[in-house]
LOGU-250834 format. One record per residue: residue in one letter; x, y, z of N, C-alpha, C, CB in turn. Coordinates in steps of 0.05 Angstrom, whole numbers, plus 5000, padded with zeros to 4 digits. Last residue first. Glycine has a CB too. Layout:
% residues N
{atom 'A'; {X; Y; Z}; {X; Y; Z}; {X; Y; Z}; {X; Y; Z}},
...
This chain:
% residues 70
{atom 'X'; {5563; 1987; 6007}; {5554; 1991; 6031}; {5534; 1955; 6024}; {5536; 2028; 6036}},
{atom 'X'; {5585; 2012; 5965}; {5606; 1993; 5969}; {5593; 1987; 6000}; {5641; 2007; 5966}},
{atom 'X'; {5554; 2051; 5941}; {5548; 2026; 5924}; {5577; 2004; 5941}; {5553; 2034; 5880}},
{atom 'X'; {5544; 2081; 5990}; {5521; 2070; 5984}; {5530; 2043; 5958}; {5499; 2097; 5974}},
{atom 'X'; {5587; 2112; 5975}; {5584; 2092; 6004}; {5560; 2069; 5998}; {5573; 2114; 6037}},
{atom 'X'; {5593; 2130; 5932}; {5607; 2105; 5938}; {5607; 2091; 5962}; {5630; 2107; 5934}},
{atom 'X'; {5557; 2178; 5944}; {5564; 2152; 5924}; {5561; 2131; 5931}; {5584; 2148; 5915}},
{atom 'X'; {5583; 2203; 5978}; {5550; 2191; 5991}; {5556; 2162; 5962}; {5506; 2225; 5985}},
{atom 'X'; {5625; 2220; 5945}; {5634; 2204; 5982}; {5605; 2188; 5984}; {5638; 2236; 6019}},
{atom 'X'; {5592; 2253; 5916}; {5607; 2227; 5903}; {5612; 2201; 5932}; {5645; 2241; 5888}},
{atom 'X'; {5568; 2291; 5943}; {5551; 2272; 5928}; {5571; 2242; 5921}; {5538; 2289; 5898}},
{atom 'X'; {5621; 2316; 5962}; {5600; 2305; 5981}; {5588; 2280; 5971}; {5576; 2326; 5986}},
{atom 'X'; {5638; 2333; 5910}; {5663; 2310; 5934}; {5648; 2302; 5953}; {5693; 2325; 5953}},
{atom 'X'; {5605; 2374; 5907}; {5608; 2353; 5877}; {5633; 2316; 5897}; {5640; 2384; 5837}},
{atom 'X'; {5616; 2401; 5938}; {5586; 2395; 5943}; {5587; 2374; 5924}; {5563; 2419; 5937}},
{atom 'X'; {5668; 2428; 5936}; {5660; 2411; 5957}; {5635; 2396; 5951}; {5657; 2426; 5980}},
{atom 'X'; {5657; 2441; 5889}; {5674; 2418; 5889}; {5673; 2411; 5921}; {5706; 2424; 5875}},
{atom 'X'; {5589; 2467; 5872}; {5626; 2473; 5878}; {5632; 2449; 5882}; {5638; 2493; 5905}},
{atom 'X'; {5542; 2468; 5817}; {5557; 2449; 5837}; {5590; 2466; 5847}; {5564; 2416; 5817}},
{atom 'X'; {5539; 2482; 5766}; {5527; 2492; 5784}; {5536; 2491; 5812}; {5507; 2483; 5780}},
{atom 'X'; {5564; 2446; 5729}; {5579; 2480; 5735}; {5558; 2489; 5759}; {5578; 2510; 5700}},
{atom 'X'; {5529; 2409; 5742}; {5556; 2406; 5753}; {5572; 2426; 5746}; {5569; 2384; 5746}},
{atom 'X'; {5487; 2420; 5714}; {5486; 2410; 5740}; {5523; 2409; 5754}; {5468; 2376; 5736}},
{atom 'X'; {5504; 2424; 5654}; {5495; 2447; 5682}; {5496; 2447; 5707}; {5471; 2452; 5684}},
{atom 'X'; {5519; 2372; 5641}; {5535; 2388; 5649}; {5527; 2415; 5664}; {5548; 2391; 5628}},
{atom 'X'; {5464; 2347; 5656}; {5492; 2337; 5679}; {5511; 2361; 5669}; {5511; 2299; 5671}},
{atom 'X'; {5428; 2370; 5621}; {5428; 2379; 5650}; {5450; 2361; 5670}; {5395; 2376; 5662}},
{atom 'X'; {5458; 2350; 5581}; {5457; 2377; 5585}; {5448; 2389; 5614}; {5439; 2386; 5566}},
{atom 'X'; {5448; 2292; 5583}; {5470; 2309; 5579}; {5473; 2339; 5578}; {5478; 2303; 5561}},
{atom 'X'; {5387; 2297; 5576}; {5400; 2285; 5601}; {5432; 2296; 5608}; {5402; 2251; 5595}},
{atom 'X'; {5380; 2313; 5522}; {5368; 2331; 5542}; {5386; 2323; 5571}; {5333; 2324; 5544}},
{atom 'X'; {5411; 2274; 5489}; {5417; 2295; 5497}; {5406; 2315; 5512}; {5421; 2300; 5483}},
{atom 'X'; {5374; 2230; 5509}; {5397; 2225; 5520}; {5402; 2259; 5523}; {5418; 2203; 5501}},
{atom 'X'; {5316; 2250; 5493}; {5322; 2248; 5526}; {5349; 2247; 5531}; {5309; 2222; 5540}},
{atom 'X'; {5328; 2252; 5446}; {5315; 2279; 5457}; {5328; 2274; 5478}; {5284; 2284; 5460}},
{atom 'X'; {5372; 2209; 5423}; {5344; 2216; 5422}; {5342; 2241; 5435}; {5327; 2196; 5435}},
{atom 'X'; {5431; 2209; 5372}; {5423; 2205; 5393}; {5385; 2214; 5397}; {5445; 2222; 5409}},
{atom 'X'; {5430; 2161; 5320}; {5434; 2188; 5331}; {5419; 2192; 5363}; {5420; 2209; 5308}},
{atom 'X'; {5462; 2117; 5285}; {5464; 2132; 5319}; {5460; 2150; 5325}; {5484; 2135; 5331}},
{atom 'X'; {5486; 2149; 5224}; {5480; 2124; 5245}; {5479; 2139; 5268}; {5504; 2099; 5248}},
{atom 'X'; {5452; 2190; 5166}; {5474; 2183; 5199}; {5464; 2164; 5205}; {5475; 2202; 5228}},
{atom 'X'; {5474; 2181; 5107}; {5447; 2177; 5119}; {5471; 2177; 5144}; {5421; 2147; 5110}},
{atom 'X'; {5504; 2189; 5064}; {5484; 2197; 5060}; {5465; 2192; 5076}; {5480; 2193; 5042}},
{atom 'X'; {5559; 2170; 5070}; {5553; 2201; 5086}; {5524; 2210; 5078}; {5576; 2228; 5075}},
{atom 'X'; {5575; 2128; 5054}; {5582; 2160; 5034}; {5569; 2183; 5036}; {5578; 2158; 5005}},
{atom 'X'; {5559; 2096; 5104}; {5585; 2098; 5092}; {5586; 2119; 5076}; {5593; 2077; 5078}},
{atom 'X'; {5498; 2100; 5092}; {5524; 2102; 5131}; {5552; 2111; 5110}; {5535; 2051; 5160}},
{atom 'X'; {5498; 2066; 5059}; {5494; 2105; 5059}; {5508; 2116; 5084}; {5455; 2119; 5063}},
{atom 'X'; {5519; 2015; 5059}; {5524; 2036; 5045}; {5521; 2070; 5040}; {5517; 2027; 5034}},
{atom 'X'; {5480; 2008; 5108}; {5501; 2004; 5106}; {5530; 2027; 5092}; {5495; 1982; 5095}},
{atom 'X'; {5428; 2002; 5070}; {5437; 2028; 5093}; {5464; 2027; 5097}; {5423; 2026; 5125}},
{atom 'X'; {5450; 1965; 5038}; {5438; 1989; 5026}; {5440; 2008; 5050}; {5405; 1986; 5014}},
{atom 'X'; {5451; 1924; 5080}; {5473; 1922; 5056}; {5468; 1957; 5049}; {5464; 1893; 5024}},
{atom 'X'; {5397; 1921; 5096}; {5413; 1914; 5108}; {5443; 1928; 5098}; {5410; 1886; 5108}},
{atom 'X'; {5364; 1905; 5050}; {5364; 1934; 5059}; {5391; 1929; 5067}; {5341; 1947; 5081}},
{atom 'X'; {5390; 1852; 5039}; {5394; 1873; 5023}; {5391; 1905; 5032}; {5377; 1868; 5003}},
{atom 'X'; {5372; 1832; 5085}; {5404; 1816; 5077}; {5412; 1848; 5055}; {5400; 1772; 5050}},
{atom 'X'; {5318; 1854; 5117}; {5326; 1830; 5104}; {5356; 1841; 5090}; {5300; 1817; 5080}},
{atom 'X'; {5298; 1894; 5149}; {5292; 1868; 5156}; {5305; 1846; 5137}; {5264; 1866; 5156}},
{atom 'X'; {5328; 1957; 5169}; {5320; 1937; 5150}; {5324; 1915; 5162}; {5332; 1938; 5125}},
{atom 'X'; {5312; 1988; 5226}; {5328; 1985; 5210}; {5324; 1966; 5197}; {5346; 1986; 5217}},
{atom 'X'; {5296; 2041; 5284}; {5292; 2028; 5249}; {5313; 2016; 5236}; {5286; 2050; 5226}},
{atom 'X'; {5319; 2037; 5345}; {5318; 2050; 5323}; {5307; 2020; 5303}; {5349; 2068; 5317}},
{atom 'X'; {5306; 2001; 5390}; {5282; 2016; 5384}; {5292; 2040; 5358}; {5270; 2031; 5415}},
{atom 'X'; {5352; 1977; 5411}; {5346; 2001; 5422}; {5321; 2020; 5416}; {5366; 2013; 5418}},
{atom 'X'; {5350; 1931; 5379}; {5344; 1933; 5405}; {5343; 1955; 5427}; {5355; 1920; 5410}},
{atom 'X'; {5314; 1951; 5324}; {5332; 1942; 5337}; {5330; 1936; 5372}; {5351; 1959; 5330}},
{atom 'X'; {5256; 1936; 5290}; {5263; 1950; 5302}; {5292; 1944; 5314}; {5243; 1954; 5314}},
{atom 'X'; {5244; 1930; 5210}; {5243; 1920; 5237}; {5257; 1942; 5263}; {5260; 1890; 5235}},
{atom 'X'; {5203; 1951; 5162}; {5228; 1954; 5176}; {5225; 1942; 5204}; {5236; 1984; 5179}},
């Protein structure tokens, strides 16, 4: 199996290719799943931001955009 460019598995020639394809499709195999880190990452942004009041969430953002329009 070769690798993609994100580093998932996926067939090297015309036929796997075709065959995963097919299981993607009748639900016998998922596409895309996410890794540890994305959904670990997504869990501490939504914590992080019930944590946060809206002044302190209108601070970080203001520091934001200063910094990417600076």
């Amino acid at each position: 199996m070769a690798k993609g460019p994100d580093g998932q598995r996926r067939p090297a020639d015309a036929i796997g290719a075709t065959v995963m394809v097919a299981k993607i499709a009748t639900g016998e195999m998922e596409d895309n799943k996410k890794s540890g880190r994305v959904r670990s990452g997504q869990a501490g942004a939504k914590a992080r931001a019930q944590k946060l009041t809206g002044q302190e969430r209108r601070e970080i953002a203001k520091k934001a955009a200063a910094k990417r329009w600076a």
